[in-house]
N, C-alpha and C positions, 0 to 999 in steps of 0.2 A: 937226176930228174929226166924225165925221158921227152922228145920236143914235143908230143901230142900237151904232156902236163905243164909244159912251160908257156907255149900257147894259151892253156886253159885259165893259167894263172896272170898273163899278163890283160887277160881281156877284161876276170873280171876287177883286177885293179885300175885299170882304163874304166871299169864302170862304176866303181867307187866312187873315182875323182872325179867323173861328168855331174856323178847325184849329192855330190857332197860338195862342189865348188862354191864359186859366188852367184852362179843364178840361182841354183836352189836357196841359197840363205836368203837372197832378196828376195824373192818368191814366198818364203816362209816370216820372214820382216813385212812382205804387205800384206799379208794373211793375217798374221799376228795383232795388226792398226786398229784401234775401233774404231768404229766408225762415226766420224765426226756429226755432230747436233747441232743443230742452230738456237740461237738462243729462245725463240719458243718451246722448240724440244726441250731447251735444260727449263726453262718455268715448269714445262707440264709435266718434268719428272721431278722436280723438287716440291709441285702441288703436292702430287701424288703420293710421296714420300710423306710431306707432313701429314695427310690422308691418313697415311696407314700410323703414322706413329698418333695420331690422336685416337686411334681405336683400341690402344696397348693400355688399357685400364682394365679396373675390375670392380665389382660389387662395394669390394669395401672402400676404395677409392673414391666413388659416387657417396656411398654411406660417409666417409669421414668430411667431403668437402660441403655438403647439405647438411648435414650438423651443425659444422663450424661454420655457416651461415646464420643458423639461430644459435649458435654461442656468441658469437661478435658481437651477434646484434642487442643482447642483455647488459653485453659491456656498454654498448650504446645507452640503453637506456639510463642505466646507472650514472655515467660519465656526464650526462647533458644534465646530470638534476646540478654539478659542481657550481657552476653562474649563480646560481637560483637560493642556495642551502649556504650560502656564505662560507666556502670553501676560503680556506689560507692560499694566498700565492702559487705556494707550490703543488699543493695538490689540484688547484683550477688548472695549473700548467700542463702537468700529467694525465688529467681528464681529457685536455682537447688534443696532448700526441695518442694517446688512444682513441681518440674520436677520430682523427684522421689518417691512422694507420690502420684502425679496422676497417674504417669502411673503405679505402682502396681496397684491403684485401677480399672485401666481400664484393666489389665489383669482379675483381681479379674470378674466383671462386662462382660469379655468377654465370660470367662469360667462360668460364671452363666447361664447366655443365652445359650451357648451350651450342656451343663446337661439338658436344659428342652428344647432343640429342638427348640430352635429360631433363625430367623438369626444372626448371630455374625458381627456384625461391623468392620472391618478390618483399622486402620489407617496408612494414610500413610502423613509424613510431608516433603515437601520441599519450604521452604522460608515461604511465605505466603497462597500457596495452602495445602490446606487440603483434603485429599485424601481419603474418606470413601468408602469402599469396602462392599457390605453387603454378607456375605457367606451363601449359603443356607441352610436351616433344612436339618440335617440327612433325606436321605430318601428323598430331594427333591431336587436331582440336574438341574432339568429342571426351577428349582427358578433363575430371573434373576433382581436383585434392584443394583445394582453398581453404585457409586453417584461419580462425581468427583466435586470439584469445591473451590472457594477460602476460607478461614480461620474463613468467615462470610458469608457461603452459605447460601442458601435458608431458609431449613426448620430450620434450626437454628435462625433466628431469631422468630421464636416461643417459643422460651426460652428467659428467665429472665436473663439479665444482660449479653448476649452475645453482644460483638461488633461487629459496622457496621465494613463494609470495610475504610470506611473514617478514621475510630478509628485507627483501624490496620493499613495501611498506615502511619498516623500521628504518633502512636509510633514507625515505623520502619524507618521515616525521622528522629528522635529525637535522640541525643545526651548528653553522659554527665548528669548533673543536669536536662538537660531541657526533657533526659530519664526518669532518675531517678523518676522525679515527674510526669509523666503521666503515666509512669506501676505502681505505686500503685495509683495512681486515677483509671484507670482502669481497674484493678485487687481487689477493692473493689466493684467498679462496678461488677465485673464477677462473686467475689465470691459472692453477697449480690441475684444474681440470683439463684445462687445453693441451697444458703439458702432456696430461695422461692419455689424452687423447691421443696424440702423435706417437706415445709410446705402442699404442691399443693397434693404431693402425701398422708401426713399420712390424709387428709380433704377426700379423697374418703372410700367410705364406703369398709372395708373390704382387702384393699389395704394395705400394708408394714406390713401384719402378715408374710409372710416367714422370718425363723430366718436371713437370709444371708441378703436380703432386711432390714430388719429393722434395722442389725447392722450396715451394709453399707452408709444407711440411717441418721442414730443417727452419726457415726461418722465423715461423711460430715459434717452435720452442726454444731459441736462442731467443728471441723478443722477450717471451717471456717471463723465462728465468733470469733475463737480467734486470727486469723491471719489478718482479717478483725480490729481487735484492735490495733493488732501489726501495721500494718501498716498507721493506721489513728495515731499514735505518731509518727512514722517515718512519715509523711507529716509534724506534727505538729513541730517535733524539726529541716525538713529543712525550714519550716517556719519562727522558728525563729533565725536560723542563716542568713538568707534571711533580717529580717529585723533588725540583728544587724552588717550586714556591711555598 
């Protein structure tokens, strides 16, 4: 090698090693640092955050959770007549964990739709009429959808496993035993809609991603279908005290 190239080579290995030492690395390590938040920063980036994940809904997501507001609320009515219709033990029992498991869920449900600006469904129950209130989006008070009507209104029967009014009538004539076995006949019927409902919803594309939707979701139909069991043996064992008198 001749000494102009040995020269040339040792210079730029001398510049190798100046740009690749430990200042450069440190230099590139505090470059690298994010830059630290104070804990107001981190709130108004975790607002922000749940912000945007409560926009991650969809049409049908709004559509299934305002449904299942006026589906609960049917089991509602159904469920309050148990006190009154001289229900057995057990099925008064199962009347009021459904009376207090849906209606948290339809708080749940109601306050969902209000976080994302939708109208909130307002219920009101007396006897057999069911009283749906729709409340406007923030920001839209000239919004006016206020629904009144009976336990098996209109758009409800667009839903799976809602009772006619003929239903509901006939469990609110019934008595006793002859109670007893028509609200879990028709309370399998109700809840075997809810099921389908949750099926209806996760079958749309893109639909029951929001975390609150999906777990709301997931545990409707686990509620159901195990109460839907529960109550197909309670048919089954007044069945057969039925046919052993």
């Amino acid at each position: 090698m001749k000494p102009t190239e040995t020269r040339r080579t040792l210079v730029a290995l001398l510049i190798i090693a100046a740009t690749s030492g430990p200042g450069l690395a440190h230099a590139q390590e505090e470059e690298a640092k994010p830059a630290s938040l104070s804990q107001a920063e981190f709130e108004a980036l975790y607002r922000a955050r749940q912000d945007s994940a409560r926009m991650r809904f969809t049409e049908a997501d709004v559509a299934f959770v305002t449904g299942m507001i006026s589906h609960h609320s049917q089991a509602l009515v159904m469920s309050e007549l148990a006190p009154t219709h001289g229900a057995s033990p057990s099925v008064e029992t199962l009347a009021a964990r459904i009376i207090n498991a849906q209606q948290d869920e339809i708080a749940l449900m109601q306050r969902w739709l209000e976080d994302r600006g939708q109208p909130v469904p307002q219920v009101k129950i007396d006897g057999l009429i069911l009283t749906i209130e729709m409340s406007a989006p923030a920001g839209d008070e000239g919004h006016d959808a206020n629904m009144a009507h009976d336990a098996a209104g209109s758009h409800e029967h667009h839903m799976p496993g809602m009772l006619t009014q003929e239903q509901l009538e006939e469990l609110a004539a019934a008595f006793g035993p002859q109670f007893d076995h028509l609200f879990l006949t028709y309370m399998i019927q109700h809840h075997a809609g809810a099921v389908t409902m949750v099926h209806d919803l996760f079958a749309v594309d893109g639909a029951g991603q929001d975390g609150a939707v999906f777990k709301l979701a997931s545990d409707i139909q686990v509620d159901q279908i195990t109460e839907i069991e529960r109550m197909t043996q309670m048919l089954d064992a007044m069945a057969e005290q039925d046919a052993g008198r």
